[in-house]
C-alpha positions in Angstrom: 0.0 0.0 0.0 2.7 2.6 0.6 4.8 1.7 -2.7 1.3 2.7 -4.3 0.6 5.6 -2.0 3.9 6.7 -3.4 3.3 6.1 -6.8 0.3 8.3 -6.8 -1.1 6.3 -9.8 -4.8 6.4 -8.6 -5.6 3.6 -11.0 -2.5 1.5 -8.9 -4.3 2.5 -5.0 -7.7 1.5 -6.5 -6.3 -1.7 -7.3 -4.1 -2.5 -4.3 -6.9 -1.3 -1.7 -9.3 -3.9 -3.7 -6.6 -6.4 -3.6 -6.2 -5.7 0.1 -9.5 -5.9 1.2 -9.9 -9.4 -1.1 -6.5 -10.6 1.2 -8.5 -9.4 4.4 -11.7 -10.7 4.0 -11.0 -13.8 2.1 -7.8 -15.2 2.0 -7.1 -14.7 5.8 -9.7 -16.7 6.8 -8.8 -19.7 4.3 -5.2 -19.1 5.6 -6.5 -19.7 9.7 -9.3 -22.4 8.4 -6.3 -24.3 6.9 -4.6 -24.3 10.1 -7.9 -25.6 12.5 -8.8 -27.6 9.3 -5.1 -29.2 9.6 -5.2 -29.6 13.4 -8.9 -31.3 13.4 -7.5 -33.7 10.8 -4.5 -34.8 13.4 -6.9 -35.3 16.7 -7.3 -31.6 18.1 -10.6 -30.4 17.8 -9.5 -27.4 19.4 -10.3 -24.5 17.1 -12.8 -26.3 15.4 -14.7 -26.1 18.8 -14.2 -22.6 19.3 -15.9 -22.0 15.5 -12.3 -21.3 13.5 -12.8 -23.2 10.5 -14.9 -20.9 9.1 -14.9 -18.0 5.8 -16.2 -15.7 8.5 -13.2 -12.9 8.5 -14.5 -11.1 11.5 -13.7 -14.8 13.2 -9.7 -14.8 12.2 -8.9 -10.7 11.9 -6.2 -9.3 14.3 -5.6 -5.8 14.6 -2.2 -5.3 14.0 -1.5 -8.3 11.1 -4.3 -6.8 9.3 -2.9 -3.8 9.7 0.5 -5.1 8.7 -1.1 -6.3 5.7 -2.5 -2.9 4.7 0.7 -1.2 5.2 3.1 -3.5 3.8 1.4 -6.5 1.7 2.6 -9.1 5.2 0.6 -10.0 7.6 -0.9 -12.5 10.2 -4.5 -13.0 11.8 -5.7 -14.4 15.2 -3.5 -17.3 15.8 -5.4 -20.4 15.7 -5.5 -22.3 19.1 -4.5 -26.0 18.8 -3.8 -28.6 21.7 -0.5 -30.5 20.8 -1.5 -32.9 23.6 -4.1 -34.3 21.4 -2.7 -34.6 18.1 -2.3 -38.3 17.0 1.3 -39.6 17.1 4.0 -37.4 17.2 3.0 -33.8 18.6 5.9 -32.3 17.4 5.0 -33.4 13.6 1.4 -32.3 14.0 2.5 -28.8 15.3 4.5 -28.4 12.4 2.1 -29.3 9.6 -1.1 -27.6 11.5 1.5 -24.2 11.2 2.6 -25.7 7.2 -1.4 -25.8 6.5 -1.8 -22.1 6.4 0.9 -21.0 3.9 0.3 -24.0 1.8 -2.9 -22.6 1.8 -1.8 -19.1 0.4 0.6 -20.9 -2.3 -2.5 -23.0 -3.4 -5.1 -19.7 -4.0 -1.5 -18.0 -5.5 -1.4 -20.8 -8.6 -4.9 -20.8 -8.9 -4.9 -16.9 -9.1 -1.7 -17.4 -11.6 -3.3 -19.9 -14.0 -6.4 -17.5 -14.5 -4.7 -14.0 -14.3 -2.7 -15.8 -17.6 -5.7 -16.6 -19.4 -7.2 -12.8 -18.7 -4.0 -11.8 -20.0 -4.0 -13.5 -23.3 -7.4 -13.1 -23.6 -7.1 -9.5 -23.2 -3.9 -9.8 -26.3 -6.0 -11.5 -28.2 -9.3 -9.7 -27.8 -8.0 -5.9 -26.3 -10.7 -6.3 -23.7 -10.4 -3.8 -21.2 -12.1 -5.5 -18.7 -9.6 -8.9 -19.3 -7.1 -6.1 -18.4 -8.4 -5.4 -15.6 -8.6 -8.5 -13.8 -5.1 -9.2 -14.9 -3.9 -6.8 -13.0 -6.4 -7.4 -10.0 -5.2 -11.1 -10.0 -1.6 -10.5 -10.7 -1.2 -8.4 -7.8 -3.6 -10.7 -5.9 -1.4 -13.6 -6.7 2.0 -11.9 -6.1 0.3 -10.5 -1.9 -0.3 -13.9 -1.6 3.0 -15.4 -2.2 4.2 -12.6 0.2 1.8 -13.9 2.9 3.4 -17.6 2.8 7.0 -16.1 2.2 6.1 -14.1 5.6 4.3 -16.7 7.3 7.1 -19.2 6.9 10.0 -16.8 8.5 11.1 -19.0 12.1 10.5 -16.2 14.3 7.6 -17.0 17.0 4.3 -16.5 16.5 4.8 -16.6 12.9 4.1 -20.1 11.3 7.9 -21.1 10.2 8.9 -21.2 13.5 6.9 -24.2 14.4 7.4 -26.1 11.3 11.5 -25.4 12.5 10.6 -26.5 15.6 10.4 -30.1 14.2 13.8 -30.1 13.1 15.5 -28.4 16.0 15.8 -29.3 19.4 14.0 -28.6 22.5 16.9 -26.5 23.4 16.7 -24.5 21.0 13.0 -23.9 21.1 13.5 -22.2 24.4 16.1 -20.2 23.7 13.9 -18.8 20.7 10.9 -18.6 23.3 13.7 -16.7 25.9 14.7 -14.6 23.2 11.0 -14.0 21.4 11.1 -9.7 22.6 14.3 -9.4 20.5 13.4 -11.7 17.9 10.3 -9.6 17.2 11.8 -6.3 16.7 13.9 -7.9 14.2 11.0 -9.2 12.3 10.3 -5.8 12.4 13.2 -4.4 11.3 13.1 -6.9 8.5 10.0 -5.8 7.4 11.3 -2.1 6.5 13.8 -3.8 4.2 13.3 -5.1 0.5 14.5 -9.0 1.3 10.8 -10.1 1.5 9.7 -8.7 -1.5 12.9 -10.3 -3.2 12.1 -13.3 -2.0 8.3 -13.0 -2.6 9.8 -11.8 -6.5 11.7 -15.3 -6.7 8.8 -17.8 -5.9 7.0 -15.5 -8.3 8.9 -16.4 -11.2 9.2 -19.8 -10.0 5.6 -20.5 -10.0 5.3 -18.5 -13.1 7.4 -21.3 -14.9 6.1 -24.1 -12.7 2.8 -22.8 -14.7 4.2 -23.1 -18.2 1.4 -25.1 -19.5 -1.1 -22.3 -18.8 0.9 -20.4 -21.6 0.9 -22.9 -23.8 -3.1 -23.8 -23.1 -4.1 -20.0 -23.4 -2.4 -18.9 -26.5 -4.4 -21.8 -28.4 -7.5 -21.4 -26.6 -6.7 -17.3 -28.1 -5.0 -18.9 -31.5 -1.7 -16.9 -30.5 1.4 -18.1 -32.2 
């Protein structure tokens, strides 16, 4: 939002604030339904009790990740709360995939939002539909907050999500001296945000989905007869 603040391309804010407000009010809460969807699936019927898998934004919004999320494309809602006591098997594996379920989620609606923003954009080559356009752009950027969403979600820092799929691999040791140090850690997620590295690394999944969805190309230019 403040990259197109800045750009002061009214057609840009339009765009992003729509984009924003899709991110908010429906990809947020398929991001925390993955994660009580996940957890119910492994034994804990925690959040599911408590009414979190549910398309209900006003159920999963926090303040300051939706916030976050205006301001700088990242962001987080109401943590989901699971029991790792009744997880089936080993609780430190169904931490980490209950925390995996939620950016998975956001790499999913990201491909899918790919795959059709392609086939609005040769549509729109082949045809000069403006309103093709249009939702090429709306989904572009829509795919590319997404990706930024799992890329954010999956940094190890506590509360975010990478941090418990770490926790699998590390040891309880470790995990504490994360938990000791969580104040610190924090700031420099912070700090992290206010720097470009996320939105380089959002950039390369990007392109890596974009050629992971080479057949879309190939699909849409004979569905438009493009050469």
């Amino acid at each position: 939002m403040i990259s197109a603040l800045r750009s002061g391309d009214m057609q840009t804010i339009i765009i992003t604030i729509g984009v924003y407000l899709m991110i908010i009010f429906l990809i947020t809460p398929i991001h925390e339904t993955a994660h009580a969807w996940a957890a119910k699936k492994l034994g804990d019927d925690t959040a599911s009790l408590q009414g979190r898998i549910s398309l209900n934004p006003f159920v999963h919004m926090d303040p300051i990740g939706t916030a976050a999320i205006v301001l700088f494309g990242f962001g987080w809602g109401k943590p989901v709360p699971i029991n790792p006591l009744r997880f089936k098997g080993d609780m430190r594996k169904g931490v980490a995939l209950t925390a995996a379920a939620g950016p998975l989620s956001n790499l999913i609606v990201a491909v899918l939002g790919m795959i059709i923003y392609k086939f609005c954009w040769y549509g729109y080559v082949a045809g000069h539909s403006s309103t093709l356009y249009w939702l090429y752009l709306i989904l572009s950027l829509f795919t590319s907050v997404n990706i930024g969403l799992a890329v954010f979600n999956m940094i190890p820092i506590p509360p975010l999500d990478g941090q418990k799929v770490l926790s699998y691999f590390t040891s309880k040791k470790f995990d504490q001296f994360v938990y000791r140090n969580q104040m610190v850690l924090t700031l420099c997620l912070f700090a992290l945000l206010s720097t470009p590295v996320l939105g380089i690394v959002r950039s390369l999944v990007f392109t890596g989905l974009d050629k992971l969805t080479f057949f879309v190309d190939i699909i849409a230019k004979a569905v438009f007869h493009l050469s």
